[in-house]
Structure formats: structure tokens, C-alpha cells
C-alpha positions as CSV (number, residue, x, y, z in Angstrom):
1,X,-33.7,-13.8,-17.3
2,X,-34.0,-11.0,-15.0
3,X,-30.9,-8.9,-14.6
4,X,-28.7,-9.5,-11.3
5,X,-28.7,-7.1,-8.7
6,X,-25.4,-5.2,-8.2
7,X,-24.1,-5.4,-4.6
8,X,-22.9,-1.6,-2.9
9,X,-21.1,-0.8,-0.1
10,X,-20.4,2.5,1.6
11,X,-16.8,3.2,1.5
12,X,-14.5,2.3,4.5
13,X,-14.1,4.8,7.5
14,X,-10.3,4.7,6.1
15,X,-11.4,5.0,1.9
16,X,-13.5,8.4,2.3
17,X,-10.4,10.3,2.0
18,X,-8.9,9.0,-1.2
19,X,-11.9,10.4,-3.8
20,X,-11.7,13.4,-2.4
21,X,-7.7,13.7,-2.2
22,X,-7.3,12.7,-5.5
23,X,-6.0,15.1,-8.5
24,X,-6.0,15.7,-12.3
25,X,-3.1,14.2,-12.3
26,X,-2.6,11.3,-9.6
27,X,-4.9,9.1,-7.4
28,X,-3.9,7.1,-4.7
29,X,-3.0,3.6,-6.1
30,X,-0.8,0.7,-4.9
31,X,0.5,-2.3,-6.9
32,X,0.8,-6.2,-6.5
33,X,2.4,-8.2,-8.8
34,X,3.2,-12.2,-9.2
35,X,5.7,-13.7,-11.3
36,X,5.7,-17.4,-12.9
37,X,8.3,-19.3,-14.1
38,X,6.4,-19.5,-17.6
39,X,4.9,-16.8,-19.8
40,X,1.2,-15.8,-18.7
41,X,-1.5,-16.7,-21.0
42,X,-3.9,-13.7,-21.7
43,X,-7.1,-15.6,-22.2
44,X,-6.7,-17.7,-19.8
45,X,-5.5,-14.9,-17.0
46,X,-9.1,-13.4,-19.0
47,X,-11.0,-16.6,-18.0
48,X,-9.6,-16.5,-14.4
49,X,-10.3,-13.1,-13.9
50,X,-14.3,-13.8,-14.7
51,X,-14.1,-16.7,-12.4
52,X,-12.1,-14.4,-9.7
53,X,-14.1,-11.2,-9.2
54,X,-17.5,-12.5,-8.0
55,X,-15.9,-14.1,-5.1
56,X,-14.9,-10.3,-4.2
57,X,-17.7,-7.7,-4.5
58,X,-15.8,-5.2,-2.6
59,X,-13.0,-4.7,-5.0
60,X,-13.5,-5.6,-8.6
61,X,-16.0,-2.4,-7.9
62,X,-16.6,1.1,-9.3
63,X,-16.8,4.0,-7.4
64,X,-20.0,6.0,-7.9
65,X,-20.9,9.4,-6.7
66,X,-24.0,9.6,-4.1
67,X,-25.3,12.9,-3.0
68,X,-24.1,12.4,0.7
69,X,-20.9,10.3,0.3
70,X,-18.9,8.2,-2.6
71,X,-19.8,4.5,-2.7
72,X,-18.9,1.1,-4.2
73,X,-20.7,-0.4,-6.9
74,X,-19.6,-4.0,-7.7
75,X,-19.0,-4.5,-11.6
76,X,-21.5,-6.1,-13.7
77,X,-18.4,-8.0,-15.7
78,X,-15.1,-8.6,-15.4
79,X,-12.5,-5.8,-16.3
80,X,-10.5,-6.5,-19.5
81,X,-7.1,-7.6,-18.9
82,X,-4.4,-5.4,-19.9
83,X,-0.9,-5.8,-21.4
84,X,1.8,-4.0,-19.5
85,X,2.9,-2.1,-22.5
86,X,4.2,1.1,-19.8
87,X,6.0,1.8,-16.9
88,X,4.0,0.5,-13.6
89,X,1.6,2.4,-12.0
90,X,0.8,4.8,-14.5
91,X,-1.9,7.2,-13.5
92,X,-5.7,5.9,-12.9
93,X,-7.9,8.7,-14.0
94,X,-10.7,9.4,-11.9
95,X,-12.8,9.0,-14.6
96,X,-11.5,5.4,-15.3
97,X,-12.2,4.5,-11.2
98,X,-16.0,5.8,-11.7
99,X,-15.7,2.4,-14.1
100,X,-13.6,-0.1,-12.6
101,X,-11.0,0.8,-9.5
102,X,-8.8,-2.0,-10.2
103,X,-6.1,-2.9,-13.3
104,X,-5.1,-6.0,-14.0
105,X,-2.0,-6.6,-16.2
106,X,0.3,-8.7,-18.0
107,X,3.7,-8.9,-18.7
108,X,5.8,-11.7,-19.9
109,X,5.8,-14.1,-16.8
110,X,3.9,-11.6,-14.1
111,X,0.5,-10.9,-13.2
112,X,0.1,-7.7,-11.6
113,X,-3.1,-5.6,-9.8
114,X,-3.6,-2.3,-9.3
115,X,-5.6,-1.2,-6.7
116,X,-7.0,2.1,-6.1
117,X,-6.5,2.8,-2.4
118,X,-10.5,3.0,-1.8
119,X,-11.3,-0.2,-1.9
120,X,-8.3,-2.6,-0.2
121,X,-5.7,-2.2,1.5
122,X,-2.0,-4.3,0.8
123,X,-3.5,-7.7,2.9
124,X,-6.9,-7.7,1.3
125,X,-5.7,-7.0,-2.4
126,X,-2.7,-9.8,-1.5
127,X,-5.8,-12.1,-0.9
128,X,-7.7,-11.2,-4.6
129,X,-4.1,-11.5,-5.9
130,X,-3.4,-15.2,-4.6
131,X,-6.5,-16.6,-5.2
132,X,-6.3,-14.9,-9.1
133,X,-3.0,-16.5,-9.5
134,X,-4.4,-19.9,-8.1
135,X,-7.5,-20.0,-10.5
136,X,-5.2,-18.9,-13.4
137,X,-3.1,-22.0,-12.6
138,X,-5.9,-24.4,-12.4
139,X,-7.4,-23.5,-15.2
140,X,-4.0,-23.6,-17.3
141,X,-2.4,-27.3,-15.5
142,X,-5.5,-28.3,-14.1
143,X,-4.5,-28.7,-10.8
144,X,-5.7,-28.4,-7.8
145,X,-5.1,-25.6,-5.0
146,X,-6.0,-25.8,-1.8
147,X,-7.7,-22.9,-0.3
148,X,-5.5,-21.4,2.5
149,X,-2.5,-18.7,3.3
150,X,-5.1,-16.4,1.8
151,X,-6.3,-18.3,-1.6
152,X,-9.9,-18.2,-1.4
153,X,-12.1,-20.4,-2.7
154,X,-14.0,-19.0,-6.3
155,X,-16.8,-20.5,-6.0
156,X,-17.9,-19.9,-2.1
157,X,-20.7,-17.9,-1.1
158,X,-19.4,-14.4,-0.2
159,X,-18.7,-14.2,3.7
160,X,-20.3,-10.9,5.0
161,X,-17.4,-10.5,7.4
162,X,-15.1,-9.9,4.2
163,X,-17.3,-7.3,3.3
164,X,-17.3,-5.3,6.9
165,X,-16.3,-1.8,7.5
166,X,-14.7,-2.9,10.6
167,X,-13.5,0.9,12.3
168,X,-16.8,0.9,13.2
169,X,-16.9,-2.5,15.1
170,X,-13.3,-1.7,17.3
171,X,-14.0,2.2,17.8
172,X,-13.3,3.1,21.3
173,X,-14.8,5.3,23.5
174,X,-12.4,8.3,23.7
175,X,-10.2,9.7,21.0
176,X,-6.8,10.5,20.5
177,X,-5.7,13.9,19.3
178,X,-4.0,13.4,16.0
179,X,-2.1,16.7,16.3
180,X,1.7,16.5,14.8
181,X,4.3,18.9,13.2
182,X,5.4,18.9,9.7
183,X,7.7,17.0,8.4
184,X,11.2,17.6,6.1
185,X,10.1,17.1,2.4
186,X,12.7,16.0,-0.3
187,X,12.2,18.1,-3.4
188,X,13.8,17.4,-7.1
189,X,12.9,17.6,-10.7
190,X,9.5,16.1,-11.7
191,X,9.8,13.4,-14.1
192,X,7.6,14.3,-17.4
193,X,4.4,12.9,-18.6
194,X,3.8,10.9,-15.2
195,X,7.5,8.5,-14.9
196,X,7.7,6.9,-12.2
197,X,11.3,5.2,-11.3
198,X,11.0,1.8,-9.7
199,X,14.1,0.5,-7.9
200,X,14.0,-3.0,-6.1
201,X,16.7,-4.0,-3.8
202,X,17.1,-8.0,-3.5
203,X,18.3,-9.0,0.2
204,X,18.6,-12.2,2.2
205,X,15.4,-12.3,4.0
206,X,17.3,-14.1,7.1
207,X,20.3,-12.1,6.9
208,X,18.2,-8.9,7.1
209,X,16.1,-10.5,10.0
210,X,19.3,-11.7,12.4
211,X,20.4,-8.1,11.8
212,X,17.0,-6.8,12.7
213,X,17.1,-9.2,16.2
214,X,20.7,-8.3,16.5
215,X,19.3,-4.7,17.7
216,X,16.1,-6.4,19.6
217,X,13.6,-4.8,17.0
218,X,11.3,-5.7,14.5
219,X,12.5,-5.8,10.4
220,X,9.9,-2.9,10.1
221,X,11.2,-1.0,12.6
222,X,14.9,-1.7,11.7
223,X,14.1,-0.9,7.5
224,X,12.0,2.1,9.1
225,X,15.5,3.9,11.1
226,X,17.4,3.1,8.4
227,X,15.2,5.4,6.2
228,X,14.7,8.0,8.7
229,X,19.0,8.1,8.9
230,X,19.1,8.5,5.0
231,X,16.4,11.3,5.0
232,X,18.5,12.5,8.1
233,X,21.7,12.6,6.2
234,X,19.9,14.3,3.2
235,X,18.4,17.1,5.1
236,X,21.9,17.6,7.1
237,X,23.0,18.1,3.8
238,X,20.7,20.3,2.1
239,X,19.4,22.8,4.9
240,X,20.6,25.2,7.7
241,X,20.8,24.0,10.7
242,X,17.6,26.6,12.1
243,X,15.5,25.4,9.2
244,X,15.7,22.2,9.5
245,X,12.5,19.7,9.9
246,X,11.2,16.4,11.6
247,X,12.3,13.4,10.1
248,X,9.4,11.1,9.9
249,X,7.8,8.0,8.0
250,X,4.7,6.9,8.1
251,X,4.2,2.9,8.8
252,X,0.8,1.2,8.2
253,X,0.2,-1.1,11.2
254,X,-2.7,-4.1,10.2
255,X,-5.2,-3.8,12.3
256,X,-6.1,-7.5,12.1
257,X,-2.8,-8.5,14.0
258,X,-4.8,-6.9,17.2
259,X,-8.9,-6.6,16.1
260,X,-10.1,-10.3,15.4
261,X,-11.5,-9.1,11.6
262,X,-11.8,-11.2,8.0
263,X,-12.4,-7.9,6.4
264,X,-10.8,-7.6,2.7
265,X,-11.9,-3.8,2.9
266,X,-9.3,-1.1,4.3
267,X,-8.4,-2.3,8.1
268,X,-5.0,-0.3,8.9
269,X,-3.9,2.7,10.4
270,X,-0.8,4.7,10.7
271,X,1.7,5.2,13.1
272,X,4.7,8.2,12.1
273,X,7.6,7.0,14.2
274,X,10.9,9.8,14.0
275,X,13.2,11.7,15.4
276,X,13.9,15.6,15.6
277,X,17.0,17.1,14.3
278,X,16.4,20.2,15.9
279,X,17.2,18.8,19.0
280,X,20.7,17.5,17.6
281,X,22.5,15.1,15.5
282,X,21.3,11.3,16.0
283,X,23.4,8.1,15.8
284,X,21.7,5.2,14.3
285,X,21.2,3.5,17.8
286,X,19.4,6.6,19.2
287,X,17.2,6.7,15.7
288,X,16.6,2.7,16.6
289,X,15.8,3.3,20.0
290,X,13.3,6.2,19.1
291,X,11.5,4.4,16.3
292,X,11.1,1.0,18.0
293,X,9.8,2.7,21.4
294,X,7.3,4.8,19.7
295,X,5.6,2.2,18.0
296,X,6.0,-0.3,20.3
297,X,4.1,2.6,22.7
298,X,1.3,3.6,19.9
299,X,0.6,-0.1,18.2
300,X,-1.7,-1.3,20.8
301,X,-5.2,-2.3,21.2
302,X,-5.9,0.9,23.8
303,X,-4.3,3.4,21.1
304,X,-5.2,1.7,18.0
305,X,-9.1,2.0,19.4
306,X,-8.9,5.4,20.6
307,X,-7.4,6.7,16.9
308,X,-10.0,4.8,15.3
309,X,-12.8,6.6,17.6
310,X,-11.3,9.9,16.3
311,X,-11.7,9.1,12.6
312,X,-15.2,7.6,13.2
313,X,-16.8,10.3,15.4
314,X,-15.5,12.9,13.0
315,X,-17.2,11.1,10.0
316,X,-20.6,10.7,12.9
317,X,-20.7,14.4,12.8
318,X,-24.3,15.6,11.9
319,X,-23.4,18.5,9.9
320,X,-21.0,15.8,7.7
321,X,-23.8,14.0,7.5
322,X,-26.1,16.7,5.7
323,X,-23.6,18.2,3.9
324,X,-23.9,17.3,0.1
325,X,-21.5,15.4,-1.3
326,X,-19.3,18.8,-3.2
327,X,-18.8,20.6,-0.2
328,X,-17.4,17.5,1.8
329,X,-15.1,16.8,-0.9
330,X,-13.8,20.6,-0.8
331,X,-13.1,20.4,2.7
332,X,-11.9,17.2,3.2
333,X,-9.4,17.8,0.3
334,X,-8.6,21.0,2.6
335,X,-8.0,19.1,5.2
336,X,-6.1,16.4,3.1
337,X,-3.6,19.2,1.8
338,X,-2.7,20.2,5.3
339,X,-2.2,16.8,7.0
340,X,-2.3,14.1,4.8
341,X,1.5,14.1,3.3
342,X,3.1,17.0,5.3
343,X,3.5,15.0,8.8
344,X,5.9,12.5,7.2
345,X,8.9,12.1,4.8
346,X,7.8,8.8,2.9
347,X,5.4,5.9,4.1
348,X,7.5,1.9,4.4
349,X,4.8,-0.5,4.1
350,X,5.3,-3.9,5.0
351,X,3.1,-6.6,4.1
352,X,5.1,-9.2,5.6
353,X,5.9,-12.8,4.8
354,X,4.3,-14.6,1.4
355,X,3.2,-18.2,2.2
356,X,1.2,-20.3,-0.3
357,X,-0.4,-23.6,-0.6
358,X,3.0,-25.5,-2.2
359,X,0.8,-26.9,-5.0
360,X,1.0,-22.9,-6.0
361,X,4.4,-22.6,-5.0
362,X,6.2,-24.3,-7.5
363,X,4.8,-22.3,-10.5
364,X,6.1,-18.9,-8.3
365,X,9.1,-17.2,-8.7
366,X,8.6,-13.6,-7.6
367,X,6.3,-11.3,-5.4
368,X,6.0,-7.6,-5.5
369,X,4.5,-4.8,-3.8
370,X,4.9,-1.0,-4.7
371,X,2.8,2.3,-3.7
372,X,2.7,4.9,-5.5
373,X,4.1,8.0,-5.1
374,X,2.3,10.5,-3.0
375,X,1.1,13.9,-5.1
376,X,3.7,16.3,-3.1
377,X,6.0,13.9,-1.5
378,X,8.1,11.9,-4.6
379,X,9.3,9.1,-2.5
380,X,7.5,5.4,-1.0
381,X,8.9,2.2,0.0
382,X,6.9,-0.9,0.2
383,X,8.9,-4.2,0.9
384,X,7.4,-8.2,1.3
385,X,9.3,-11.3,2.3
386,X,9.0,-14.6,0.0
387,X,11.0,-17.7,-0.5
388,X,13.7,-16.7,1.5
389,X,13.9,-12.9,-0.4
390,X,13.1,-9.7,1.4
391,X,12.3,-7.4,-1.7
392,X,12.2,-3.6,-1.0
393,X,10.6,-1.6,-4.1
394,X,11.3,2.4,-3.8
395,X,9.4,4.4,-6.1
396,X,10.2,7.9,-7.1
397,X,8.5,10.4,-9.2
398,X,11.4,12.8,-9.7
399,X,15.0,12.6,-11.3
400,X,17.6,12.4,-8.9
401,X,17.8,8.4,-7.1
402,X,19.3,10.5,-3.9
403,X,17.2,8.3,-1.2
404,X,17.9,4.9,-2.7
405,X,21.3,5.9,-3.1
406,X,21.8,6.7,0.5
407,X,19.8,4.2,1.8
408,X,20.9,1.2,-0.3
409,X,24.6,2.9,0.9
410,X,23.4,2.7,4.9
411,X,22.9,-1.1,4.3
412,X,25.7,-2.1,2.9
413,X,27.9,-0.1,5.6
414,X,25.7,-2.6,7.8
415,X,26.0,-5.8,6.2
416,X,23.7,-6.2,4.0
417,X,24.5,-6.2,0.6
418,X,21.4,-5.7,-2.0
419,X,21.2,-7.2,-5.8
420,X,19.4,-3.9,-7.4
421,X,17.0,-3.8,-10.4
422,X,15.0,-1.3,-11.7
423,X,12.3,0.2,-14.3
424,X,13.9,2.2,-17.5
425,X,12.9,4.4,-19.7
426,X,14.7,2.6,-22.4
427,X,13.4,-0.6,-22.4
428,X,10.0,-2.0,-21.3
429,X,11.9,-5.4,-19.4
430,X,12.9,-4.9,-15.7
431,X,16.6,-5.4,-15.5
């Protein structure tokens, strides 16, 4: 039988950045879980897994070098699934992402997928995740899931759409300078050998909505001031008044809200809503104010096209075109060192309300969603809605719990009371 051809994709106008940004010691990786109410079965999640990844060529990949550019190159076999034996998102070794860019793990009752950054972003790995989870439970009860809220079916032909790079489709015709100053950055002690501390705050999903609407803004934005007030706080804190910095966070808007797109590739860009403390002291309204009008002024259609335009004509350039593949990655890692953390405090990602098809539901307990840290910047926030739960997961790769302390504090002084569990070093099972 002759041997099957191996789809590849060029990476994403959004993933060229993360091989060459990546370290010794850290790559840019984001995590998904899903929790049961019954213990996960490793050869069946196994069996699942084969049954899974050829429905989605563009992420159970491996990332190959080229001479001009990285690209993807989909995986002749499934990767083997691993049990959860450390702390979540340990580091992904380049070396291991040249052979597979994805993780999937076991633990007790959870599934969870880690993605390396290149190829998906949180909705299109949320998709692979569901319809994983919903093949795993056929094959173990032998039911029947319907294919919708983002469960795919296994065995349909690959949809080119879902494979598109769409920044090139929705590229305007005039760009938008991307020029911004640098932000505060909270320093601590490193935690050794790679720790990262994992704290998840539990809160009423509605209560933490009526008090978003209580203000007129979105949850995003409301989560997003709150942040910005603790880091605010912090630096008030910590630094002379004449040296103090910007206060900003970085939010991923999904570009599919506004660009009509099925893509399962990267399709989001950032917006860095703050305030500046060297103009005074804010109160939490005038934070509010300034972080719902600034992305309420950049997330349109009109802005969202003109920074896309930017990123593509840059990457258009002939001489990035000719230039081998060695050189690009020293200056885009240049380039990555000067802007890519330092214009914001922490990145809150949102991916929004869970639904699924309620033949799946009654088997779920629990979604999560986590980043990783960034290599210079120890702090991220990543937060999802489901069954009535809005669940904010704050990472950390130093010592000292300073930002979940203040902003967990900042919530309850509003109302909103969190139930708080978190990773240990002491024992393996989340408290």
C-alpha cells in the first residue's frame, strides 16, 4: 500500500513569531483541560485520540524547519497519551515541537491538551478538545453525540476553510502603527526547575455578569480593570512615584466575532487597554471607563483590518522573503525581545461561554483554560464560563502569590466572593 501523503501548511500570519521567540527554557504554550465525573480510561482516551487527529491536520502537527520560514507538518500517527504525573504546563522543548506541537494528558477524571501557540489559538484548540472528549465518550458508553457547539464530526472530510490562514483574507488596505510604551513589570523570585503556581478562583458566573452590566461593560472588560487596579496598587506600592510605568494588559479579541471565518488556525489579535499612573492616581470607575472605551474604540472591523494589514505587509516584505530562515529568526527574536512582553503587565484571555450538545453534558463536570507564563513577565490570566461557573486560572512562575492576592482581595471588596484552588508542590491532586 503506498504510504499517505502528509498534509503542510505555512504557519499563520499570527504563528511566525512563536518559533522564533521561543527559548531554552520556555515556548509559548497554552492549556485546555476537561473534567468527567468518572476516572478517564487511558486506552480508550488512546483510541479516541487516533480517531481525533485526522479530522484536524492543522494541529496534531509538527513543526519543521524550511529554508525560508517554519512550517506545519501533520503527524503520520497519533501522539501517545500521557499521564499527568507533574505540575501543568511543564515546559515543551523545542526539540519535542519539531515532533508533535500538542500534549495530551491524563489525570484521574480530566483530559487535558497542550497546545503550542503555533498552531491554534484558545477557540480552535476548544474545538479539537470537544470533539476529543465527545469520541472518548462514544467509544466508552456508546452513545451518540451530535455534532454542534464546536464538536466536530471524526469522520468528515477535512473543510479547507478550517485549514485557512485567514489575516490574509481580511487585511486592509492601510495599516496602523503599532507604536506603544512600556509597561510596569512585576518582578519576584523564580520558582526552580520550571514550577509554575496555578491558582483558580471559582465565581458565580451570573453574579460576576450582573456586576459586569451593573457598570454598563463587558465581563472582559470589568475582569480586565480589576487587574489593571491590582497591578496599580502593586506598583503604587513598590516604586517612586517619577519611575513609575503604564499599567497595561493585553486582551485577545476573536477575530471571528467580526471576520465571517471557520478557521481552527490562529485568528486573534490583541488589544492593550490601560491607564497611566504618571498622570495620577485612578479610581476604579476612571480605570473602568478607560479600559471599556479603548476597546470598545480599537475592536472594530476598520481597526481590526488595518492592524492585520500591518502584520501582513511586514511579513510581504521582499527582503523577508529572501532572507534564509537563521537570520529571520535572529531578528524577529530581536524584535520579539523589545515588543512582545514589554507593552503589557499580563495578558486576560477569555474564551467565553462552554456550551455542549447535552448528550456530552452530563458526563462534564469541569472546564479549564490556562496560558502559560510569558518568559520575562511571571504572571497570565485565562478565565471560561461553564455550567453556571466563571473559572479564572492565574498562573505564576515566581514565589510570591502578590497579584492573586490583591486581585482575589479587589473582588471580594466588590461582591464577589471566590472558592480558590490551586496546584502544590506537595501533592500531585488539585485541592
Amino acid at each position: 500500500m503506498a504510504k499517505r501523503q502528509l498534509r503542510w501548511l505555512k504557519l499563520d500570519n499570527a504563528a511566525k513569531i512563536y518559533p522564533a521567540a521561543k527559548r531554552r527554557d520556555w515556548s509559548n504554550v497554552f492549556r485546555l483541560s476537561v473534567t468527567l465525573n468518572e476516572k478517564i480510561d487511558p486506552k480508550a482516551l488512546q483510541q479516541a485520540l487516533a480517531n481525533t487527529v485526522k479530522r484536524f491536520p492543522s494541529i496534531a502537527v509538527r513543526v519543521r524547519r524550511g529554508v525560508f520560514w517554519y512550517y506545519l507538518e501533520e503527524i503520520e500517527s497519533p501522539p501517545k497519551v500521557i499521564y499527568e504525573y507533574d505540575h501543568p504546563l511543564t515546559h515543551m522543548p523545542f526539540d519535542d515541537i519539531l515532533k508533535c506541537a500538542i500534549r495530551v494528558l491524563y489525570y484521574q477524571n480530566r483530559i487535558a491538551v497542550e497546545f503550542f501557540h503555533a498552531v491554534a489559538d484558545g477557540n480552535g484548540g476548544m474545538i479539537f478538545l470537544k470533539s476529543l472528549a465527545a469520541e472518548y465518550l462514544e467509544l466508552v458508553h456508546k452513545v451518540k453525540i451530535p455534532y454542534e457547539y464546536g464538536v466536530l464530526d471524526r469522520n468528515e472530510p477535512v473543510n479547507d476553510k478550517e485549514l485557512a490562514d485567514d489575516f490574509l483574507k481580511y487585511a486592509g488596505k492601510v495599516k496602523k502603527s503599532r507604536t506603544e510604551a512600556t509597561a510596569f513589570q512585576l518582578k519576584g523570585r523564580r520558582e526552580e526547575n520550571g514550577f509554575k503556581n496555578i491558582v483558580i478562583a471559582e465565581l458565580d458566573a451570573d453574579k460576576a455578569l450582573e456586576k459586569a452590566r451593573s457598570y454598563n461593560v463587558t465581563l472582559t472588560e470589568f475582569m480586565t480593570a480589576v487587574m489593571i487596579k491590582s497591578f496599580m496598587e502593586i506598583q503604587e506600592e513598590r516604586v517612586e512615584e517619577k519611575k513609575r510605568r503604564p499599567i497595561k494588559a493585553l486582551v485577545p479579541a476573536n477575530l471571528r466575532r467580526m471576520f465571517p471565518s471557520d478557521s481552527l488556525r490562529n485568528f486573534v489579535l490583541y488589544v492593550t487597554p490601560g491607564i497611566d499612573p504618571r498622570l495620577g492616581s485612578y479610581s476604579f470607575d476612571e480605570i473602568l471607563k478607560e479600559v471599556h472605551h479603548q476597546m470598545e474604540l480599537e475592536l472594530t472591523p476598520k481597526r481590526m483590518s488595518a492592524r492585520i494589514y500591518s502584520n501582513v505587509k511586514m511579513e510581504q516584505m521582499l527582503i523577508l522573503k529572501i532572507l534564509p530562515l537563521f537570520i529571520k529568526n535572529i531578528g524577529m527574536k530581536i524584535a520579539y525581545n523589545l515588543n512582545g512582553e514589554k507593552k503589557s503587565c499580563i495578558t486576560i484571555s477569555n474564551l467565553g461561554v462552554i456550551k455542549l450538545p447535552k448528550e456530552m453534558d452530563k458526563y462534564v463536570e469541569q472546564f479549564g483554560f490556562t496560558l502559560g507564563v510569558q518568559h520575562t513577565s511571571p504572571n497570565n490570566c485565562a478565565m471560561l464560563s461553564y455550567d453556571g461557573k466563571l473559572y479564572i486560572a492565574m498562573i505564576r512562575g515566581i514565589k510570591e502569590p502578590v497579584l492573586e492576592h490583591r486581585f482575589i482581595m479587589n473582588l471580594k471588596e466588590m461582591g464577589l466572593k471566590a472558592k480558590l484552588s490551586s496546584n502544590s508542590r506537595r501533592s500531585r491532586e488539585e485541592k
